[in-house]
N, C-alpha and C positions, 0 to 999 in steps of 0.2 A: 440192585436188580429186583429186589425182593419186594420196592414200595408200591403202595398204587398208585401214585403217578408215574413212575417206571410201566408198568400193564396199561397204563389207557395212554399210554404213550405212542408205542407197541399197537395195539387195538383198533385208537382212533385218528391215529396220524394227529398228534395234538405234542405237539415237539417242544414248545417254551414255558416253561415253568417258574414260579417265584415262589423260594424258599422267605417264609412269613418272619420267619425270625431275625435272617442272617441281609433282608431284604436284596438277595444276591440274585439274580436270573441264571437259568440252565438250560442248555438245550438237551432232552433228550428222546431216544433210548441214548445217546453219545456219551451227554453226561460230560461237557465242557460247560465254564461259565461263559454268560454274554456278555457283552462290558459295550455298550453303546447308548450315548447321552438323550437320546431321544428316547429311552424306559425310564429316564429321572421322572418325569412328571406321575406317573405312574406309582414312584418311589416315594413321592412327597406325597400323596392325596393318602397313601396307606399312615405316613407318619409326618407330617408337618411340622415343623421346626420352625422358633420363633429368636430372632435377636433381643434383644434389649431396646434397641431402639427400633423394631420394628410395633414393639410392641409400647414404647408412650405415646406413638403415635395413634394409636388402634381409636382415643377417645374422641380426637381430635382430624381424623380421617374422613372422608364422604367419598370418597374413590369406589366407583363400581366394578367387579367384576363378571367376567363373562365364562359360563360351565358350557362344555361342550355343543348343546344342544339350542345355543348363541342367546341362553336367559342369563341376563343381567341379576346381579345379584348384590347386597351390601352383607360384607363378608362378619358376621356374626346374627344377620339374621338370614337364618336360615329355615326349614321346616325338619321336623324329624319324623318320623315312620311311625305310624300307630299300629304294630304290630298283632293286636287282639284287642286291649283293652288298658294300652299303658297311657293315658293319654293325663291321668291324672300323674303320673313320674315326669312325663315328659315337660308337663307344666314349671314342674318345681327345677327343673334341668335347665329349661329354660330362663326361669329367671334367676338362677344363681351364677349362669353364665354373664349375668350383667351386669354383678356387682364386682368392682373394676379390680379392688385386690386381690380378691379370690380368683378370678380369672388367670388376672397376671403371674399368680404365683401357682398353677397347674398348667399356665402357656407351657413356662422353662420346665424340661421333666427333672434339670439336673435339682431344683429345689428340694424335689424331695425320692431323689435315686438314693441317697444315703440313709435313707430311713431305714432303721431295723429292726425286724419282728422275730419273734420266738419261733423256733423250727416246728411247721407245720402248720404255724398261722396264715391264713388265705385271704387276713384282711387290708393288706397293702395289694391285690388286685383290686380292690374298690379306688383306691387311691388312683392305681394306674390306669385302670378305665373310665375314671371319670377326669385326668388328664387329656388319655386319648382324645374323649368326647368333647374337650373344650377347644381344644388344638384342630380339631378336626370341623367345628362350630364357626370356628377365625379365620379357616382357609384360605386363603383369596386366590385359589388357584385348584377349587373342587370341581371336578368332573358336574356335579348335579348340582342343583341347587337345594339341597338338601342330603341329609345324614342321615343314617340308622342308627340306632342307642340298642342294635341289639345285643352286642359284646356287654354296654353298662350296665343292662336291664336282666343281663345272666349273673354280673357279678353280685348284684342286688337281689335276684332268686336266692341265691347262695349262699352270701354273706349272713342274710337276713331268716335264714331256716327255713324259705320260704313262705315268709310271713307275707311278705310283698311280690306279689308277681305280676305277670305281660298279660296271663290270658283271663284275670278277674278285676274289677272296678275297685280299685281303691278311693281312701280319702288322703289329699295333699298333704293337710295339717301332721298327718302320723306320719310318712313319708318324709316329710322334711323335717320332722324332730328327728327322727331314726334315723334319718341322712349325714344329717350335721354332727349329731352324739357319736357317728358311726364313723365318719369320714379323720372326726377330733381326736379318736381312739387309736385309730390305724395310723396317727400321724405322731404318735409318741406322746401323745397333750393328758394335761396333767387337769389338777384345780387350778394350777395357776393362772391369772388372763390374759398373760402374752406367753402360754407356752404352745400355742397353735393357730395357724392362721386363722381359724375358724372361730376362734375365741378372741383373736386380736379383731375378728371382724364386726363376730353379732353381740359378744358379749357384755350384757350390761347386768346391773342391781339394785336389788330392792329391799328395803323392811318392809315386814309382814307383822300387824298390830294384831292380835287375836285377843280377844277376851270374851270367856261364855257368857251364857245368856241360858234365865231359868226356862225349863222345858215347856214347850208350847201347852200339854197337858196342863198345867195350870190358868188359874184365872189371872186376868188384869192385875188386880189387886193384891195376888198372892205374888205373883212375880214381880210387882213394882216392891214388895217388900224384901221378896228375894234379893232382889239387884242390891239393897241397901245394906246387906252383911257384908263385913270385911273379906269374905268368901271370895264375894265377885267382885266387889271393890279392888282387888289386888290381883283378881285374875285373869291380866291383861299381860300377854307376854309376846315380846317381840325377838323376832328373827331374822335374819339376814340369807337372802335365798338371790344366787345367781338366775341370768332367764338369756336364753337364746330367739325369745319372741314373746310380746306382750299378747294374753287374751282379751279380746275387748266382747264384752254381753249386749248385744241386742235388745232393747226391749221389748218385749212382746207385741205381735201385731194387734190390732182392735179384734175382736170379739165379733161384731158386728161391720156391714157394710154400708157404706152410704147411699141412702133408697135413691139421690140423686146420677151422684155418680162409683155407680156399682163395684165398677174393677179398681179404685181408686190406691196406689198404691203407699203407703206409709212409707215417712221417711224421718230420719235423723242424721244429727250433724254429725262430722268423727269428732270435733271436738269436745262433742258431750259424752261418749262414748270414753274419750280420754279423761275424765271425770272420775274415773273408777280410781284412777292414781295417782289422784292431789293429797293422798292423807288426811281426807275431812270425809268423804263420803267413806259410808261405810255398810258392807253385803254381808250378810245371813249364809252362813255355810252349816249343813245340819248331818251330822256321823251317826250312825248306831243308835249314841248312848247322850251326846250330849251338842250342842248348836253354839255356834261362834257366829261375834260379830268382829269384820277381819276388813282393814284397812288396810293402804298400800301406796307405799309411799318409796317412790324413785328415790335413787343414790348414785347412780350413775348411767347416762345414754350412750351407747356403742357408738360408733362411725357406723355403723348400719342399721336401720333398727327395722324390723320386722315386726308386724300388725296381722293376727290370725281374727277374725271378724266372727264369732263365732254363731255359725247359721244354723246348727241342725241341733237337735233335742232327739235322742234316743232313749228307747224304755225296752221293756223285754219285748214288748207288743208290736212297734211301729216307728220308725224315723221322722220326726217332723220338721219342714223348713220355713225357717222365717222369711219370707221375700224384701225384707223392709232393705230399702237403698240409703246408701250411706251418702250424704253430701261430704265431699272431701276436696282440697287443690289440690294440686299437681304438682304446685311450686310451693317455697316459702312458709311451709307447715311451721311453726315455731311450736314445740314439742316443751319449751320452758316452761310454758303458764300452766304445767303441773306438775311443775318442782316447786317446791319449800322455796323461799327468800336463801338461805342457807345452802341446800343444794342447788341450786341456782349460780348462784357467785361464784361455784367449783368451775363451773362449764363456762368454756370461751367461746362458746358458739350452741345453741340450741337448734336451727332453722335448718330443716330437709326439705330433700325435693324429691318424688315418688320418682322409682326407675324400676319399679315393676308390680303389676298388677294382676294376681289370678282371681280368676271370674268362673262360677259354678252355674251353669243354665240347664230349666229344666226340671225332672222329679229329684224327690231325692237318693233316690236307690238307681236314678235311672239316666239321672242327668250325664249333661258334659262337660267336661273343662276347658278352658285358654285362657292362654295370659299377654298385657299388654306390657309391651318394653321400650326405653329407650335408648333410641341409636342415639349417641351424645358425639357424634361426627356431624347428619345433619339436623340433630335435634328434633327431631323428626319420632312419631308414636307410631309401634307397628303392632299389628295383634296377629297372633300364631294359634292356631290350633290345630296340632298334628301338620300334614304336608301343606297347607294354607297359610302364606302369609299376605296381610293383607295392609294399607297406611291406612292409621284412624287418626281423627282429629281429636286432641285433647279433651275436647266438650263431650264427648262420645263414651271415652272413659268412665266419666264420674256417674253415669247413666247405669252401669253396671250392676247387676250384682255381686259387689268386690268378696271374694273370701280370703285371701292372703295378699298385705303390699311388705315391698320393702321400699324402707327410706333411705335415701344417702344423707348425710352429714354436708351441708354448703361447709369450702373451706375461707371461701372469700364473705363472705356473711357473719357480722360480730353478734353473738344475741342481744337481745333487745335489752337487758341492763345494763348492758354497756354504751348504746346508741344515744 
């Protein structure tokens, strides 16, 4: 008698109630439960429940559904709610909803109900609101054609100390390092690479080749004798460093424009870009006190692999973006021809195909985000931005300026050394 639903009961003649927890209906000030099958639908759009075989079907589906207000829907693409300024969360939300194990394994909540955290720990709410959100993403039976992520995007205030919030512009790239490290954490995952879905997913590795190089302060000369002492001869050391997403470097835009054709936009292939990690080329990294020359050399490819394109240049002074467009496919990527002969032979399959694409448009302090995804029901490219979905054609894609893709792994696709 004492809640405030009990008073605005009471007040405003508003009698039917739904206790959030116990998902049970009440009528009151009476204070009886309801028990009638026509509040189920009501009951499911709050907490949607996935079988096993509702969900191998999910890839393999093209069936539309219809939200109250008679729009037609394909049940995982959806829009979500740009609450102030989440549009760069929303992106990364997006498309991690589309990579197919991940998914599958926040459908079932019982995967990871047994999970257990230290008393007081609040980081298994990430966990469970970013179940919610995917379950909720899959519907086929949502009131609207779209979702709010504002339960997710609280647990993500929260979790994250508020490093990340709804009402300031963030960058993707941090966001979904922090997501992934954050979600790995909460789910008991260790160093090991199958001790968490997230690591069975994105996880892959590299050797890192470093060896100094005499300080730029010197001459040609003196540093070409430099290099010649058993110093630097031997001071090449390699490391073994996990990656949840590769950096790929840009090369700098021209300087100058073309007097002809003025706006003319630069461009490079991904697969030069993918150059950085054949273990032949090799980048200048410069610390404090001393400069490395640092190769990079794959050891092993995830079943997913993630690509951060990286566009912006930051200093104390100013954000700079590089506009140059990446040529990329969509299909049939072969990721091998920058493995070693040796790592190569390990891999029964090298060849992905892009299932999602975040695109930055705009300044760069001021820009905006969306991301393209594939429905792999009817094969079919949709781009989302915030409550906007719209169908784009493949060709459309590669036109972008791409800032984060992820790859899937072909599982019917043998790599090409074996071909």
């Amino acid at each position: 008698m004492n809640t405030h639903a009990y008073t605005h009961s009471v007040a405003e003649s508003h009698h039917v109630f739904l206790n959030l927890l116990t998902l049970k209906f009440y009528c009151l000030p009476d204070n009886y439960e309801i028990v009638d099958s026509s509040l189920d639908d009501i009951k499911y759009v709050l907490n949607p429940t996935f079988t096993s075989e509702h969900i191998k079907q999910l890839d393999s589906s093209n069936k539309l559904s219809r939200a109250i207000d008679g729009t037609l829907y394909l049940p995982g693409i959806v829009g979500l709610n740009n609450i102030k300024a989440n549009d760069y969360c929303n992106v990364v939300l997006q498309a991690l909803s589309h990579v197919t194990p991940l998914r599958d394994f926040f459908l079932r909540e019982i995967n990871y109900a047994r999970v257990k955290r230290p008393p007081g720990d609040s980081s298994f709410l990430l966990v469970q609101r970013f179940g919610e959100l995917m379950r909720k993403l899959c519907n086929p039976r949502n009131f609207k054609a779209h979702v709010s992520p504002h339960e997710m995007l609280q647990a993500v205030v929260l979790w994250s100390k508020k490093k990340f919030q709804f009402t300031e512009q963030g960058d993707p790239i941090d966001f979904l390092s922090w997501f992934l490290n954050a979600l790995h954490l909460a789910l008991n995952g260790t160093k090991k690479p199958d001790s968490s879905v997230i690591y069975r997913t994105f996880l892959g590795s590299m050797r890192i080749h470093s060896r100094k190089i005499p300080p730029v302060e010197l001459e040609d000369g003196q540093r070409a004798a430099l290099q010649l002492t058993d110093e630097y001869k031997s001071s090449t050391q390699t490391t073994t460093s996990p990656f949840l997403y590769l950096t790929c470097d840009l090369p700098p835009p021209p300087l100058f424009k073309d007097e002809i054709m003025e706006n003319i936009i630069p461009q490079v292939n991904l697969y030069t870009l993918l150059t950085k990690f054949n273990n032949e080329n090799e980048k200048e990294y410069k610390t404090y006190k001393e400069n490395f020359l640092k190769r990079f050399e794959i050891t092993k490819l995830p079943p997913y692999l993630i690509l951060y394109i990286k566009r912006f240049t930051k200093n104390t002074f100013f954000i700079e973006k590089n506009p140059t467009i990446v040529n990329f496919p969509v299909k049939n990527v072969d990721f091998g021809d920058i493995l070693t002969p040796e790592i190569k032979a390990k891999h029964k399959n090298t060849v992905y195909d892009l299932v999602a694409n975040i695109v930055h448009d705009g300044e760069p302090t001021k820009g905006t985000y969306r991301v393209h995804v594939l429905h792999k029901g009817t094969g079919k490219w949709y781009e989302m931005q915030d409550l906007h979905v719209t169908d784009i054609l493949p060709q459309m894609i590669t036109l972008t300026e791409a800032y984060i893709q992820i790859y899937e792994l072909k599982t019917d696709a043998p790599s090409s050394n074996n071909s």
